[in-house]
C-alpha positions in Angstrom: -111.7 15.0 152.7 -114.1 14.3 150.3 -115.7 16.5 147.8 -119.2 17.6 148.8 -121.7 18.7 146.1 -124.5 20.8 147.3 -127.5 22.6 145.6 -127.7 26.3 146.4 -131.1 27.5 146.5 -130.7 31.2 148.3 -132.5 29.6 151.0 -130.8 30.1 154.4 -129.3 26.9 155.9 -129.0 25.3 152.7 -126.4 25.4 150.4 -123.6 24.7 152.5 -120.8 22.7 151.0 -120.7 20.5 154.8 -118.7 17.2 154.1 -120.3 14.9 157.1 -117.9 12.1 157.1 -120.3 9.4 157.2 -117.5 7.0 156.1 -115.2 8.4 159.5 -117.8 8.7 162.1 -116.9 5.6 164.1 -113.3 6.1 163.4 -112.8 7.1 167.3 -109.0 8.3 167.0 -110.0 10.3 163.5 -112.9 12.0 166.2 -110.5 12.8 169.3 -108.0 13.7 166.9 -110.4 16.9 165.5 -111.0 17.7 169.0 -107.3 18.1 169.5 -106.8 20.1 166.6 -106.6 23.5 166.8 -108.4 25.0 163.5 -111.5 22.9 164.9 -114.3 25.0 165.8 -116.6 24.3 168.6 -120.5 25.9 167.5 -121.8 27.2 170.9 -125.5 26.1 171.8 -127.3 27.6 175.4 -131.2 26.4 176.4 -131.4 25.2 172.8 -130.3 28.8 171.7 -127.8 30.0 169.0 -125.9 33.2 169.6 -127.3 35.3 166.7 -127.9 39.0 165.8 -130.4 40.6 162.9 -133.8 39.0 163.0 -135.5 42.1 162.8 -133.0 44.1 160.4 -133.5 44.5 156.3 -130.7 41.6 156.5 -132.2 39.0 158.5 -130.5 36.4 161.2 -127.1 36.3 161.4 -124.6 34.0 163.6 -122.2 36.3 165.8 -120.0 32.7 165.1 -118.9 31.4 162.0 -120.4 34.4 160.6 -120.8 33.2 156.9 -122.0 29.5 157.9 -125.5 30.1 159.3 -127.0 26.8 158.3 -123.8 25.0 160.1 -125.3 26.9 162.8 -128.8 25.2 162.5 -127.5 21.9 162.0 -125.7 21.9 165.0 -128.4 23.0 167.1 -130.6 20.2 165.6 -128.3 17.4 166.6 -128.2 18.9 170.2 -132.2 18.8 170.5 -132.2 15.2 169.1 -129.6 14.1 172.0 -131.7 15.7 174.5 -134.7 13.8 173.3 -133.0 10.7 173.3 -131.4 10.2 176.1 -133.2 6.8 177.2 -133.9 3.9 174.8 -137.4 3.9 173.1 -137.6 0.0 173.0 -136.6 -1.0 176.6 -136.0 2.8 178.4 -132.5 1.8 179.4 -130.1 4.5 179.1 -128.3 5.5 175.6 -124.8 6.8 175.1 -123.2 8.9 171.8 -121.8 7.7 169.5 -120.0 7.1 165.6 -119.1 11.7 166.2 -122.8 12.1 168.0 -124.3 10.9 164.5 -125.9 7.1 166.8 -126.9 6.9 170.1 -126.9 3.3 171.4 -128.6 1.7 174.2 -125.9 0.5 176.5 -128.0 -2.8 177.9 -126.0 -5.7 176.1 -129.9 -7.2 175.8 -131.0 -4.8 173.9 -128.3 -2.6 171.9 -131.4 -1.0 170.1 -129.8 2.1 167.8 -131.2 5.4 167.3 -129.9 7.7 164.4 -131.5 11.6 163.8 -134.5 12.2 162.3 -136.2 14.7 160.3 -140.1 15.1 160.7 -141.3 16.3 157.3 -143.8 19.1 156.7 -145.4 20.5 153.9 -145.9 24.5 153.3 -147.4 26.1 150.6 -148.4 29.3 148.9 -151.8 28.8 147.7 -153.3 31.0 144.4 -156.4 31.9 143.6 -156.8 33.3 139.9 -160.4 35.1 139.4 -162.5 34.7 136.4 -163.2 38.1 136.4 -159.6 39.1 135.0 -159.3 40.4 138.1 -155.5 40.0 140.1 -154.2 36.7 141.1 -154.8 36.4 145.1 -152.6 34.3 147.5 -153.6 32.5 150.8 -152.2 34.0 153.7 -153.3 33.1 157.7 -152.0 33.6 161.2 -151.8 31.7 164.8 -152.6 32.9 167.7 -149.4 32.2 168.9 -147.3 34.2 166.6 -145.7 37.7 166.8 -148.9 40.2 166.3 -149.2 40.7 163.4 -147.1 38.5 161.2 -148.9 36.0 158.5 -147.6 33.6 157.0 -148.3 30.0 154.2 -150.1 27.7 155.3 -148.0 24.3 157.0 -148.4 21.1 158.3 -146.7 17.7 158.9 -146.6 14.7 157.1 -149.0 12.0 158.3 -148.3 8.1 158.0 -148.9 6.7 155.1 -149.7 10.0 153.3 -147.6 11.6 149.8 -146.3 14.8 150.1 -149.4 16.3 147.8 -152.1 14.6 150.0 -150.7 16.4 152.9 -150.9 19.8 151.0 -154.7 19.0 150.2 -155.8 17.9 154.2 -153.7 20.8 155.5 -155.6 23.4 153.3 -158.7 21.9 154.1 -158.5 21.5 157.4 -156.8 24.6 158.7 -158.8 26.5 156.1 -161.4 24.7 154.3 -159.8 25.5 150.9 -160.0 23.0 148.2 -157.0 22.9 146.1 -155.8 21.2 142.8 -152.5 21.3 140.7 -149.8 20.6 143.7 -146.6 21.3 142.6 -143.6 21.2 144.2 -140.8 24.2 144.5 -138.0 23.9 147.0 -137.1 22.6 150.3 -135.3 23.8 153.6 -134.0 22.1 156.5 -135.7 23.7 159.7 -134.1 22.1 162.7 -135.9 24.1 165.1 -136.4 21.9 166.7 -136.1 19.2 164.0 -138.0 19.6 160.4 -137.5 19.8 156.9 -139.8 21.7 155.0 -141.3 21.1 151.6 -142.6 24.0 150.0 -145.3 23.5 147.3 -148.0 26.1 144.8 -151.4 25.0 144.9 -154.2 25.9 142.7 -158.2 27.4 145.1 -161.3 25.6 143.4 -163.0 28.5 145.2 -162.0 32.0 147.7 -164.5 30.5 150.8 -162.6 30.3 154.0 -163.9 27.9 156.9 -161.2 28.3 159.3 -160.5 25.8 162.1 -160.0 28.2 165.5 -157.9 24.8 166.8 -155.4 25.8 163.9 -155.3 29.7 162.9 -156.4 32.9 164.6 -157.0 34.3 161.3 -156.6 33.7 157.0 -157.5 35.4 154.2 -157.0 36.3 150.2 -154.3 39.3 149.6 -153.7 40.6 146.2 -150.0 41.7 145.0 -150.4 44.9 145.8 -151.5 44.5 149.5 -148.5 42.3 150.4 -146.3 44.5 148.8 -147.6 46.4 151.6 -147.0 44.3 154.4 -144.1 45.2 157.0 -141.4 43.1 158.1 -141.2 40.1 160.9 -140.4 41.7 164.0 -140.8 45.2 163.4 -143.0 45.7 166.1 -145.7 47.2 163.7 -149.7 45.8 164.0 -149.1 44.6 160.9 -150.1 42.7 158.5 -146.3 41.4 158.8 -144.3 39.1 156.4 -142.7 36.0 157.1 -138.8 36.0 158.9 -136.3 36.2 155.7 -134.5 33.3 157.0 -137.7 31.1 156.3 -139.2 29.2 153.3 -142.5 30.7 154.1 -140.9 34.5 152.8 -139.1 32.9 150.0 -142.4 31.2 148.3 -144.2 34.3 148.7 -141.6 36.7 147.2 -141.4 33.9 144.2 -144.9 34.4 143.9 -144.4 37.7 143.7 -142.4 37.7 141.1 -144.5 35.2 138.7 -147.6 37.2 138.7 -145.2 40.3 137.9 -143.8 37.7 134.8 
C-alpha cells in the first residue's frame, strides 16, 4: 500500500488519508481479491442517498457507516452518480461497461472503444467584503434561492465557464447574480462536493461599492450583514425563519466563520 499524503483543512470530506491505487486499478485478480476479503468494507448508497444522521445538530452530518470517514462517504456516492450518468457512450451512444475498480468506463463497440474517466465540474464560491469609509464595520455579502430551506443564506457560487480563470469566474458570478463589482480575488481553500459531482473553490473578494442589482433568475434575495448580525443567525435546518447559516459540513459556513474571525483579528 502506498503512503498517501493528504492536506487537512478542517473541511469535511477532505483530509482523508484515501490511497486510490491508480497503479492497481486494472489489476482484475488484485480487485476480486478485495471483494473476497473479509476486512473490505462495502459503502452503502440508495436513490443517490447516504445513510447519515446530524444535519441539523450543533455537530453537523455524520455517516451511521464508517463513522469517522465521512468524506469516504462522499466519494463513493460521487462515483455512483457518474456511473449512472454514463451508462451509454457520448461519441457513438453504444453501451459502456466498468472498468480498471469502476475508476473507466469503456464503450464496448470494438469501433469505437471511446473511454470515459470521472469528472469534476469546478465552481467558484466566495465570501465577498465590503469595508466602509466611514470607519464603520466591515460588511459581508450574503444571498439566498428560492429554492433553499426558508431561511438559510449563504456565499455566493457559480461554475466555471470555458475558457474562463478561476478569478474571472468570481467577478461574472458576483455581477451577474448580484450586480456587485469586485476587486482583489484571492483564493482560500477548496472542498470536494460530489453531490452530485463538484469541487469547490472558495475565494475573498474585495465590493467597489454596497449597490445590489439582483438577478430574480439567480437569487430570491442578498444583502450586506455586519459581524454582529451574523453572529446572530441560526443554524441550517433548525426550522427557524431565519436568517439561517450555511450546513457545517459546507465550505460556504467555513469561509464565513474565517471571516469572522479576521475582522475579530
Amino acid at each position: 500500500m502506498n503512503r498517501v499524503c493528504h492536506t487537512d483543512t478542517g473541511l469535511s470530506y477532505t483530509g482523508v488519508a484515501l490511497d486510490r491505487a491508480g497503479a492497481r486499478r486494472a489489476d482484475a485478480e488484485w480487485i476480486h481479491g478485495l471483494l473476497d476479503n473479509a476486512d473490505t468494507r462495502i459503502v452503502p448508497v440508495w436513490r443517490n442517498r447516504n445513510l447519515i444522521t446530524g444535519l441539523g445538530d450543533a455537530e453537523g452530518p455524520r455517516p451511521v457507516i464508517l463513522t469517522d470517514r465521512l468524506a469516504r462517504v462522499a466519494y463513493g456516492r460521487g462515483m455512483i452518480t457518474w456511473h449512472r450518468n454514463h451508462q451509454f457512450c457520448g461519441r457513438c451512444g453504444g453501451p459502456m461497461e466498468s472498468r480498471h475498480g469502476g475508476h473507466l468506463r469503456c464503450c464496448i463497440r470494438t469501433d469505437c472503444g471511446h473511454e470515459s474517466y470521472p469528472r469534476t465540474d469546478p465552481a467558484v464560491i466566495m465570501v465577498v467584503e465590503h469595508i466602509p469609509e466611514d470607519d464603520g464595520p466591515p460588511q459581508c455579502l450574503l444571498g439566498r434561492q428560492a429554492n433553499w430551506p426558508e431561511g438559510s443564506y449563504s456565499t455566493l457560487a457559480g461554475f466555471v465557464e470555458p475558457g474562463e480563470s478561476l478569478e474571472e469566474t468570481v467577478i461574472r458570478e458576483i455581477a451577474e447574480e448580484a450586480g456587485v463589482c469586485v476587486q482583489d480575488v484571492r483564493y482560500i481553500a477548496s472542498q470536494p462536493w460530489p453531490f452530485p459531482a463538484s469541487i469547490m473553490l472558495g475565494f475573498w473578494a474585495r465590493a467597489e461599492s454596497t449597490e445590489i442589482r439582483i438577478d430574480p433568475n439567480e437569487l430570491e434575495d442578498a444583502g450586506w450583514y455586519t459581524p454582529e448580525a451574523v453572529r446572530t443567525f441560526g443554524q441550517w435546518g433548525s426550522g427557524g425563519p431565519g436568517p439561517n447559516l450555511p450546513r457545517k459540513d459546507s465550505i460556504a459556513r467555513f469561509l464565513i466563520e474565517r471571516w469572522l474571525e479576521t475582522v475579530d483579528g
